[in-house]
C-alpha positions in Angstrom: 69.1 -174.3 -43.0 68.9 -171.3 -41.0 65.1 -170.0 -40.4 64.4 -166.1 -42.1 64.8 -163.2 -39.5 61.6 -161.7 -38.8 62.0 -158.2 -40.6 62.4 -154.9 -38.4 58.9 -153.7 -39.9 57.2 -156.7 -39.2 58.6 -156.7 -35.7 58.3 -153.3 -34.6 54.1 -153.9 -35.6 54.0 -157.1 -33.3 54.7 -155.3 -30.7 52.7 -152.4 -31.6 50.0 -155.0 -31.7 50.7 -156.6 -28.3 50.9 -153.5 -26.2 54.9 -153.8 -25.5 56.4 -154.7 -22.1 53.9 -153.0 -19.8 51.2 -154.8 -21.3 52.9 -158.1 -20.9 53.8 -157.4 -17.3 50.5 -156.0 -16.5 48.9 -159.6 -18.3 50.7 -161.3 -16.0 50.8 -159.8 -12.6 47.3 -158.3 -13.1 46.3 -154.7 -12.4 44.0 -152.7 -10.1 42.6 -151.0 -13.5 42.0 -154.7 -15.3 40.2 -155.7 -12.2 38.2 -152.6 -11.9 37.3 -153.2 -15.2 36.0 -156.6 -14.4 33.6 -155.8 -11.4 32.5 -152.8 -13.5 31.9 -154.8 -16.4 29.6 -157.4 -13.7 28.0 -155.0 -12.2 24.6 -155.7 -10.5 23.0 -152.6 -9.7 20.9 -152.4 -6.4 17.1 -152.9 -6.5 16.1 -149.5 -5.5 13.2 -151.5 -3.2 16.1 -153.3 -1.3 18.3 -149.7 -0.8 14.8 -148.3 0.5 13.8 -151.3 2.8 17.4 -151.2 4.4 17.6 -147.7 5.3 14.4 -148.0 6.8 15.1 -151.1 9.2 18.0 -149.8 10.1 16.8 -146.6 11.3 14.7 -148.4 13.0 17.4 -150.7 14.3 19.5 -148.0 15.3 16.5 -146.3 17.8 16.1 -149.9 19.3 19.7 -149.7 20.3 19.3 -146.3 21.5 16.7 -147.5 23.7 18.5 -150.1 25.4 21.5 -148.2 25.6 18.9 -146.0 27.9 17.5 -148.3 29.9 21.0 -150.1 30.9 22.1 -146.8 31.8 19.2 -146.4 34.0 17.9 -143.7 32.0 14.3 -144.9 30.5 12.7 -147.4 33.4 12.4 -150.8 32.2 8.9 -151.0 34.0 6.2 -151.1 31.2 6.4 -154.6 29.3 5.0 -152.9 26.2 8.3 -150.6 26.2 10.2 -153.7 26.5 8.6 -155.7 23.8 9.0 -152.7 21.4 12.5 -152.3 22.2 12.9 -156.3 21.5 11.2 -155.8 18.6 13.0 -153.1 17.0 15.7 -154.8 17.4 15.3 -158.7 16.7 13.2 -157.9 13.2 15.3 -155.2 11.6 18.0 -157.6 12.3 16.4 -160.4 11.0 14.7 -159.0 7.5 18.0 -157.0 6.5 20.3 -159.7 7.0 17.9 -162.0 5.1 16.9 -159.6 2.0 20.7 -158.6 1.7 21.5 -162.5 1.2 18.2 -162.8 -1.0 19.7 -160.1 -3.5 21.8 -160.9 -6.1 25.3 -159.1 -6.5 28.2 -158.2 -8.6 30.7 -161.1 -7.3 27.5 -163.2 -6.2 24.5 -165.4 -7.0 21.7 -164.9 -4.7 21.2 -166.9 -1.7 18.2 -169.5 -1.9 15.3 -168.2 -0.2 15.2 -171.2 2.9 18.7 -170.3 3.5 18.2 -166.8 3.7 15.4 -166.9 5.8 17.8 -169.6 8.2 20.7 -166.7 8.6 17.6 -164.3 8.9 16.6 -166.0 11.8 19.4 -166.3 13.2 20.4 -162.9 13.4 16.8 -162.0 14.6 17.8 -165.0 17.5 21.0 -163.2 18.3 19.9 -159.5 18.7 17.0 -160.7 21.2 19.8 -162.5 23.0 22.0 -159.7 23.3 19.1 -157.2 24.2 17.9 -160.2 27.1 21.2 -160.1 28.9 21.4 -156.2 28.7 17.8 -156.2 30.1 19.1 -158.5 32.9 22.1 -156.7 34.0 19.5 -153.6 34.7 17.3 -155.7 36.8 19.4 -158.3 38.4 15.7 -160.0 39.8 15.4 -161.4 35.9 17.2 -164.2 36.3 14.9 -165.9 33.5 15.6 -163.3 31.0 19.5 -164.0 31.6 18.9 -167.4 30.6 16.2 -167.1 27.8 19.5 -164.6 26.7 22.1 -166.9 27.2 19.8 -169.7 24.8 19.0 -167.8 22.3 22.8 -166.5 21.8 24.0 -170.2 21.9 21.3 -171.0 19.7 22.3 -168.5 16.6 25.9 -169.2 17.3 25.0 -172.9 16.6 22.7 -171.8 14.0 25.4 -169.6 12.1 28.2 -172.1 12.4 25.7 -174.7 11.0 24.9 -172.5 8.3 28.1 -171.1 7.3 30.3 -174.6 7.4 27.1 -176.1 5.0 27.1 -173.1 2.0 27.9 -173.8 -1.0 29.5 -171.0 -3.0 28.0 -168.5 -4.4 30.7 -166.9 -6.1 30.5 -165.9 -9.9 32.8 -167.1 -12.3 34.7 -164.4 -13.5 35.1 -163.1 -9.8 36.4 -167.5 -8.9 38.7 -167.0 -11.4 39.9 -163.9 -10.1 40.6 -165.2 -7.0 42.7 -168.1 -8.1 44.7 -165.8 -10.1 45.3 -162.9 -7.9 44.9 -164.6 -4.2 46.0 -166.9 -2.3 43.3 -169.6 -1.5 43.0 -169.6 2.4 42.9 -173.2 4.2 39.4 -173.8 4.5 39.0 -173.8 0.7 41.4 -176.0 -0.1 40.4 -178.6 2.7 36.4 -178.5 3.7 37.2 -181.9 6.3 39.3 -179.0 8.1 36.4 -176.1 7.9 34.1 -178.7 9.1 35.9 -179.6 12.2 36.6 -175.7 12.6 32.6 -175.1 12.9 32.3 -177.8 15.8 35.3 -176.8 18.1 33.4 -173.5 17.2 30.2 -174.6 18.3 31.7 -177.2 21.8 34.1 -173.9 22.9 30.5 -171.6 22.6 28.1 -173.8 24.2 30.7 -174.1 26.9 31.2 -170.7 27.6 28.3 -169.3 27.6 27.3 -172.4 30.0 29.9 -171.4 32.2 28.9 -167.8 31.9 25.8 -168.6 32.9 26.1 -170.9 36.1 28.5 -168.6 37.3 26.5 -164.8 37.1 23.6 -167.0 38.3 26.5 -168.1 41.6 29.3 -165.9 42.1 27.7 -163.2 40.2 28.8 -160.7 36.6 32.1 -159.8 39.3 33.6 -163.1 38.1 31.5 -164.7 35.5 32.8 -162.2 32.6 36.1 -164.7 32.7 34.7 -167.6 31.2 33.8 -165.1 28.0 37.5 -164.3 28.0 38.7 -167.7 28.2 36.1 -168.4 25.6 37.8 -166.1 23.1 41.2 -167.0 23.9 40.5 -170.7 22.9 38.4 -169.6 20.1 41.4 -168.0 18.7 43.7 -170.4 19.7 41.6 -172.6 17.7 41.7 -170.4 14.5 45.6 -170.1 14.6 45.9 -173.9 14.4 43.6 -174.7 11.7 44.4 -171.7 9.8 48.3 -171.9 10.7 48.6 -175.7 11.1 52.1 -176.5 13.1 54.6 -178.4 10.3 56.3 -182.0 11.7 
């Protein structure tokens, strides 16, 4: 027995109802406007205390790398310790607090961070921008060899520090922005395989420790004229390393 032929009417109202063919297409490829709609939808508005603080630091941040632009051009002396340990200052802190009370606050696609882990990246950074700033004071007074290496440590340190952190967070992705993802991108290695991020972070951490080692020994023997090389080197396997894990070679 044959089954009844929906009628045109009826028909003509389904897919009324259902939007049509655009709407079907646009269900299942997805849309820049559906998406929009999502994130607006999820918004978290800034806390007006967090858009203050940052401008702020960061103005602040931005006149301590002034002044050691400055002083490695040989235009402000690096003489008076106080002038040093403001410029140090200005940069380590904002560094530190900004990238700590960004993680601490709580976004559209994101939970908040938990406050020990903030304060762990926070130091981190803080770690880092001294580092940087000690091997920019060195190369204007070559006498400092200490400051190179108090450089070169804290630099390995917050490398360490950040791989440690990074390969050991859990996710802090919302739902609706996981779900997303799965439907609209493709999920990159590391997701799919954490045994595989985890032995990214340590080659990270082995090829950093080594060259800035190397960097070390050899501006403290043959001098910056050569010693820039093991940083190059450096990069090269680091990204070596990423193009195999990321882009494993098929047997």
């Amino acid at each position: 027995m044959r089954s009844p032929q929906p009628s045109a009417p009826s028909m003509s109202w389904a897919i009324a109802s259902f939007g049509g063919p655009e709407a079907v297409q646009g269900t299942r490829l997805g849309t820049a406007e559906s998406i929009a709609e999502l994130v607006q939808r999820n918004r978290v508005r800034p806390r007006p205390g967090f858009v203050v603080r940052t401008v702020l630091l960061s103005l602040v941040l931005a006149a301590g790398v002034v002044l050691v632009v400055l002083g490695a051009l040989g235009v402000v002396a690096w003489g008076a310790p106080v002038l040093l340990a403001v410029a140090a200052a200005a940069i380590a802190l904002p560094a530190g607090v900004i990238v700590a009370d960004s993680l601490r606050q709580e976004t559209s696609q994101h939970y908040a961070s938990p406050a020990y882990r903030a304060l762990g990246f926070g130091l981190a950074a803080a770690a880092m921008g001294l580092g940087v700033f000690s091997v920019v004071v060195y190369f204007g007074d070559l006498d400092q060899l200490p400051v190179l290496i108090a450089g070169i440590v804290l630099v390995i340190a917050a490398i360490v520090a950040f791989t440690w952190l990074g390969v050991t967070q859990t996710n802090r992705t919302k739902p609706w922005a996981l779900a997303m993802q799965r439907r609209y991108e493709q999920a990159d290695p590391f997701s799919d395989d954490p045994a595989a991020a985890a032995r990214f972070g340590m080659y990270t951490v082995v090829i950093w420790v080594l060259t800035f080692a190397a960097f070390g020994i050899l501006s403290a023997t043959i001098g910056f004229a050569w010693s820039w090389i093991a940083i190059v080197v450096g990069l090269v396997a680091f990204f070596l390393t990423l193009a195999r894990m990321v882009f494993p070679v098929k047997r």
